[in-house]
C-alpha positions as YAML, in Angstrom:
chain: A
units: angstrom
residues:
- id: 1
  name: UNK
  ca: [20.15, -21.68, -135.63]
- id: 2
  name: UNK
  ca: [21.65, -21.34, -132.10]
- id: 3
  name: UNK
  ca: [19.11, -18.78, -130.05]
- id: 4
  name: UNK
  ca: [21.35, -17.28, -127.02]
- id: 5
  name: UNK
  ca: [19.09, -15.55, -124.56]
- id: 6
  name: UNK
  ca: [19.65, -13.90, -120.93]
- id: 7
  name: UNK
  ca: [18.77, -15.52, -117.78]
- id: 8
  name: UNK
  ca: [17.72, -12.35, -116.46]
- id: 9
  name: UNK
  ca: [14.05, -11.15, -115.81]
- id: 10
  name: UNK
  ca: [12.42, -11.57, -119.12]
- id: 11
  name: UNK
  ca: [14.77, -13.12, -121.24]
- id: 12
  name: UNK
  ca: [16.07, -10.44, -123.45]
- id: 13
  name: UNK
  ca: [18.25, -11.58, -126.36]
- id: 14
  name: UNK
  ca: [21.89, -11.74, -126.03]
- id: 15
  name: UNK
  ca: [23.36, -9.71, -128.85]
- id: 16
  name: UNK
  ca: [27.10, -10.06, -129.05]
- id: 17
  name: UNK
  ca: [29.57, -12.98, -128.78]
- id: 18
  name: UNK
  ca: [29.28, -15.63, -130.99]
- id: 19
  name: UNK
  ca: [28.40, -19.18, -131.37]
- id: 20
  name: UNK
  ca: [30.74, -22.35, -132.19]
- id: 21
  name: UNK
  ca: [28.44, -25.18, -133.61]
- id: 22
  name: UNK
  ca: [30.79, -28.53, -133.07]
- id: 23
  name: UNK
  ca: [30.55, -32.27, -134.58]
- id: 24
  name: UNK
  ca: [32.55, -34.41, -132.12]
- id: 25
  name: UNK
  ca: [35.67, -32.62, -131.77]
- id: 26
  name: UNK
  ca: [35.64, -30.51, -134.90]
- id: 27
  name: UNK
  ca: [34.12, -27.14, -135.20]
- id: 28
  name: UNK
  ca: [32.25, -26.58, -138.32]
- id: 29
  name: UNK
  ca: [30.99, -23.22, -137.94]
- id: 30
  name: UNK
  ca: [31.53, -19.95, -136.21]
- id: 31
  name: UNK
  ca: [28.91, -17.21, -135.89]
- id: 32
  name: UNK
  ca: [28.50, -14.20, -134.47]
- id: 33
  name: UNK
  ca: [25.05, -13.24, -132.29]
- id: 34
  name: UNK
  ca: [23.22, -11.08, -134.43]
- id: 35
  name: UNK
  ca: [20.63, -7.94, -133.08]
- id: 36
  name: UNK
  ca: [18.12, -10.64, -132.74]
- id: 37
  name: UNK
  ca: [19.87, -12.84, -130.27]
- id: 38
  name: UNK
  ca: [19.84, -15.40, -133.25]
- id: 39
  name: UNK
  ca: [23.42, -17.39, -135.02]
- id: 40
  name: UNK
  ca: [22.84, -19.29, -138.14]
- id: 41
  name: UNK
  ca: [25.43, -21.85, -139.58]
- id: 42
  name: UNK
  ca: [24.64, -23.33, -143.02]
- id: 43
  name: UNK
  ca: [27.01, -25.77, -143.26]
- id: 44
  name: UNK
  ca: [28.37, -27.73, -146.21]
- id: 45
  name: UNK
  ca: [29.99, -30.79, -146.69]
- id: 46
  name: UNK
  ca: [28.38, -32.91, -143.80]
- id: 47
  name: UNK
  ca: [28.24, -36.76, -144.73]
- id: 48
  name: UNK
  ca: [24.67, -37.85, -145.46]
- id: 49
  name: UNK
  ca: [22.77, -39.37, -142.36]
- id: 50
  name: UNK
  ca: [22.97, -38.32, -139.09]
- id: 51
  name: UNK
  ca: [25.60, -35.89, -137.57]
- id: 52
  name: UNK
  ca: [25.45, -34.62, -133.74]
- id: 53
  name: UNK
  ca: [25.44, -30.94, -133.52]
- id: 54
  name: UNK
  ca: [26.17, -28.96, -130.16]
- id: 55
  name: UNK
  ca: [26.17, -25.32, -130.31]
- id: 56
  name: UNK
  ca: [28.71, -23.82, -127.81]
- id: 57
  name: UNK
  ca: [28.24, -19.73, -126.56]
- id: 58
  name: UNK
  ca: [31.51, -18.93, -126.39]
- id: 59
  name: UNK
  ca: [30.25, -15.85, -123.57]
- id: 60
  name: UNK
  ca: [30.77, -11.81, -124.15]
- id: 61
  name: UNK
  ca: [31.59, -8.84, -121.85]
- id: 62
  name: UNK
  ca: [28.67, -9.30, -119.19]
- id: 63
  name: UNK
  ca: [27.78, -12.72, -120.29]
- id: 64
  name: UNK
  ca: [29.10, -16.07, -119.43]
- id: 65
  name: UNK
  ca: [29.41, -19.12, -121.77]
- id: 66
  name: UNK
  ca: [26.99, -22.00, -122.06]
- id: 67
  name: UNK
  ca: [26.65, -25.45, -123.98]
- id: 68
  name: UNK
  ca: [23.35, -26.36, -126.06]
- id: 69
  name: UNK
  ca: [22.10, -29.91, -125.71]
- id: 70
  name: UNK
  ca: [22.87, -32.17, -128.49]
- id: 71
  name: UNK
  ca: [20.72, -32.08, -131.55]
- id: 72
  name: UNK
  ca: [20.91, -34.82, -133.71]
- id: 73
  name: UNK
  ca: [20.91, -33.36, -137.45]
- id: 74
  name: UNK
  ca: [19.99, -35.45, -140.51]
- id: 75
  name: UNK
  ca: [21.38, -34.76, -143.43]
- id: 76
  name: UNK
  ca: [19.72, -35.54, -146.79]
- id: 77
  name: UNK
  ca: [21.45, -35.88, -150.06]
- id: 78
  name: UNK
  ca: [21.07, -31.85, -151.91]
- id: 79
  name: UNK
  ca: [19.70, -31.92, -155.64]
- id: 80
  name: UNK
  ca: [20.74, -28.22, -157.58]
- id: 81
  name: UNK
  ca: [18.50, -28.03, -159.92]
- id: 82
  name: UNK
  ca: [19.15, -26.15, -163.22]
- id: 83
  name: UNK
  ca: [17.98, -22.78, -161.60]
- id: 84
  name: UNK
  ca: [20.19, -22.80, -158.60]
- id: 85
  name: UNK
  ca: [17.65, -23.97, -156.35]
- id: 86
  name: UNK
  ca: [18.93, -26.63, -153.88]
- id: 87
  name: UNK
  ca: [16.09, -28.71, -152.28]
- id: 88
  name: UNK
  ca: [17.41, -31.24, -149.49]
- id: 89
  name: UNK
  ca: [14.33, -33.60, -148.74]
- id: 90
  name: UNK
  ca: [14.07, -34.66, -145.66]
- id: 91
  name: UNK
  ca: [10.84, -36.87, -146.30]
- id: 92
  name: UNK
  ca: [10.00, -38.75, -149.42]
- id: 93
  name: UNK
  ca: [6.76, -37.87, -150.89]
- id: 94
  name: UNK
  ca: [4.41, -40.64, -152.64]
- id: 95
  name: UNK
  ca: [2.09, -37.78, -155.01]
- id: 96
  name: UNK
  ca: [2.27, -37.01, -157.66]
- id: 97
  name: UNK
  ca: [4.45, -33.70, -158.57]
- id: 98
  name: UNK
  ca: [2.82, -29.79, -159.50]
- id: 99
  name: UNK
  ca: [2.29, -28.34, -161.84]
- id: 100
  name: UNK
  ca: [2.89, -25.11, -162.76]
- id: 101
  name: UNK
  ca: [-0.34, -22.95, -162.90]
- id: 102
  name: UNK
  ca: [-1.32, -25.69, -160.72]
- id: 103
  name: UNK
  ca: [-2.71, -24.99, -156.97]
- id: 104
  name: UNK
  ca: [-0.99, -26.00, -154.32]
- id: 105
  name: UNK
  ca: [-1.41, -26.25, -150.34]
- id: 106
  name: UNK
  ca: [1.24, -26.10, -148.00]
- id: 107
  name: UNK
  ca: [2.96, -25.39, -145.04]
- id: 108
  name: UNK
  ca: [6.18, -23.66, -145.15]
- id: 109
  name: UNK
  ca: [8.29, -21.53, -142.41]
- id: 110
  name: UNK
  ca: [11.06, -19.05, -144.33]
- id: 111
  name: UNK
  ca: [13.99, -17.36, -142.93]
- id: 112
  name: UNK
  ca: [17.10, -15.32, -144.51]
- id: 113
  name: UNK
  ca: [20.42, -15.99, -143.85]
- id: 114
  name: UNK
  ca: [20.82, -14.59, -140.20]
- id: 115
  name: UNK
  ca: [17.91, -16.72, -139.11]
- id: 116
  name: UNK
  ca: [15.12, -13.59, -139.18]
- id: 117
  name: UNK
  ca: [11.90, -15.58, -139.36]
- id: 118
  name: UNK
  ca: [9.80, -13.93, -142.32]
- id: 119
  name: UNK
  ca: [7.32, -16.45, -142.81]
- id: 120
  name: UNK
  ca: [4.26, -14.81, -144.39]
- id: 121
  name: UNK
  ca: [1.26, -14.60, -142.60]
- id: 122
  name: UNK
  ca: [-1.93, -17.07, -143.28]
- id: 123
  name: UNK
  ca: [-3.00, -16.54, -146.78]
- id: 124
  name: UNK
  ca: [0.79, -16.69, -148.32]
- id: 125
  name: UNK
  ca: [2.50, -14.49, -150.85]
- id: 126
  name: UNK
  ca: [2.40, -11.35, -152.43]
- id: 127
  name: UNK
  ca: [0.17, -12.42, -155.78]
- id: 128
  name: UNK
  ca: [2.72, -10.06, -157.72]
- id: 129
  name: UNK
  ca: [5.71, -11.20, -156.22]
- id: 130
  name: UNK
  ca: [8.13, -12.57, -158.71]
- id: 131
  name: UNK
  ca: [8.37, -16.37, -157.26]
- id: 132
  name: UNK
  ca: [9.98, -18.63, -160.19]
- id: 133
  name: UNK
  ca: [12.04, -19.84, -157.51]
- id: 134
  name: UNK
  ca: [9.40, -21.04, -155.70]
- id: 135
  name: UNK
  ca: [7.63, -22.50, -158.41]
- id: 136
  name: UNK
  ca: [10.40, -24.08, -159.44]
- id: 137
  name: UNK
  ca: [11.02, -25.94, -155.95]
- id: 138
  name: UNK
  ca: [7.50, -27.13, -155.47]
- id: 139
  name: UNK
  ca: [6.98, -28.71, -159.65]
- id: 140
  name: UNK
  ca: [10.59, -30.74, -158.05]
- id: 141
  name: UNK
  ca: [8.52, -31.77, -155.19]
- id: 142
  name: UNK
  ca: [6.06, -34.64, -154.80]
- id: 143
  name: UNK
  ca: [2.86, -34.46, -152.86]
- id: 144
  name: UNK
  ca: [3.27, -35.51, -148.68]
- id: 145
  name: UNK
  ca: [7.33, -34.10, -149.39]
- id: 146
  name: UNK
  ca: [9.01, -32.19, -146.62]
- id: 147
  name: UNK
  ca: [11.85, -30.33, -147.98]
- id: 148
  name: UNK
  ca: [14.20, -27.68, -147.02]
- id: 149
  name: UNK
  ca: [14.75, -25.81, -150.32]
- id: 150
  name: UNK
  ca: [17.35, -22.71, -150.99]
- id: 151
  name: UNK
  ca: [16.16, -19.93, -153.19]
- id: 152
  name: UNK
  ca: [19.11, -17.85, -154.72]
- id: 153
  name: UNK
  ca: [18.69, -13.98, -154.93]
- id: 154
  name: UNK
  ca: [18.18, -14.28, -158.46]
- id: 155
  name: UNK
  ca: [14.94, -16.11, -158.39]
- id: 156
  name: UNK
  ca: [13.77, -14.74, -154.74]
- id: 157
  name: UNK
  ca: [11.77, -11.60, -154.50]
- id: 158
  name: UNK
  ca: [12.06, -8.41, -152.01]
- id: 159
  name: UNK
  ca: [9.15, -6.95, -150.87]
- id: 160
  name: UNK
  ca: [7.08, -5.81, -147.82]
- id: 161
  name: UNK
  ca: [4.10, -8.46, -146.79]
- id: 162
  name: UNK
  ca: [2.10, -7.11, -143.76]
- id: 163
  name: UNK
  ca: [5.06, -6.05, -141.96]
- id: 164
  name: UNK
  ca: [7.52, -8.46, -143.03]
- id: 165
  name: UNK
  ca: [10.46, -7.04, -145.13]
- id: 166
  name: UNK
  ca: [12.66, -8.81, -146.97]
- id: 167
  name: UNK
  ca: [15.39, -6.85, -148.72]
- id: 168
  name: UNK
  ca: [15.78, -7.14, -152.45]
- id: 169
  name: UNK
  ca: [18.51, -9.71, -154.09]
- id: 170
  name: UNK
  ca: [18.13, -11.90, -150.94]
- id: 171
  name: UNK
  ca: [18.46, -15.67, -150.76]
- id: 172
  name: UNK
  ca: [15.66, -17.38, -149.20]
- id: 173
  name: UNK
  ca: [16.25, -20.94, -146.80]
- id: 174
  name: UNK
  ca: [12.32, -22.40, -146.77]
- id: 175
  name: UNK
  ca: [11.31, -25.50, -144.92]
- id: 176
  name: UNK
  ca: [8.31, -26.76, -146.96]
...
């Protein structure tokens, strides 16, 4: 996720042009600025290990261009499980793995495809919420496992938490 932001007083989000995210010489994404200042590339077929990244503003009526720094990305060989969740670890756990019905701690940050944050607040989920996709991801995961998992509408939930709205038959992108 490439943030573009104004230099002006306060930093207000930029909200149109869009965003060229590059390897080398090849560009492997292009995305337009959404209403939160925010362009999000998920982007297949990169070779496992590492792959340099630069996301380039292309500029928009008002707005001039700019370069990001490079981020170096590492890429993690993908397992789909049966489900249609994809979970791309990018640290090896050494527990052992959940089990379902099974309490679990953990830290996770989730966002929807734009790159909207709607991480739920301290405390976690909606008890009702209908997470088999979830569940699914974490009885694949071992204990001390960081993961970035993809939940397909199917098996993701909509549903208001405190605030945070996520609209029905979404996919989900979690860091865990």
């Amino acid at each position: 996720t490439a943030t573009v932001q104004s230099l002006a007083s306060g930093n207000p989000p930029v909200t149109s042009g869009s965003v060229d995210f590059v390897s080398g010489n090849q560009i492997l994404a292009t995305v337009a600025v959404n209403s939160n200042g925010a362009a999000t590339a998920m982007i297949a077929g990169l070779r496992v290990g590492t792959d340099s990244i630069t996301a380039i503003y292309t500029g928009a009526a008002g707005f001039s261009g700019s370069t990001s720094s490079t981020l170096t990305q590492t890429v993690v060989a993908a397992t789909t499980l049966s489900d249609g969740v994809i979970i791309g670890t990018a640290q090896a756990g050494s527990g052992p793995k959940a089990v379902l019905g099974q309490e679990v701690n953990l830290q996770l940050l989730e966002y929807l495809a734009d790159g909207t944050n709607v991480t739920p607040p301290q405390g976690g989920f909606i008890q009702s919420a209908d997470l088999s996709g979830m569940n699914a991801a974490l009885m694949d995961m071992q204990v001390g496992e960081t993961a970035d998992v993809i939940i397909p509408a199917s098996l993701s939930f909509g549903g208001d938490y405190n605030g945070t709205v996520i609209p029905a038959d979404t996919t989900t992108y979690y860091t865990i």
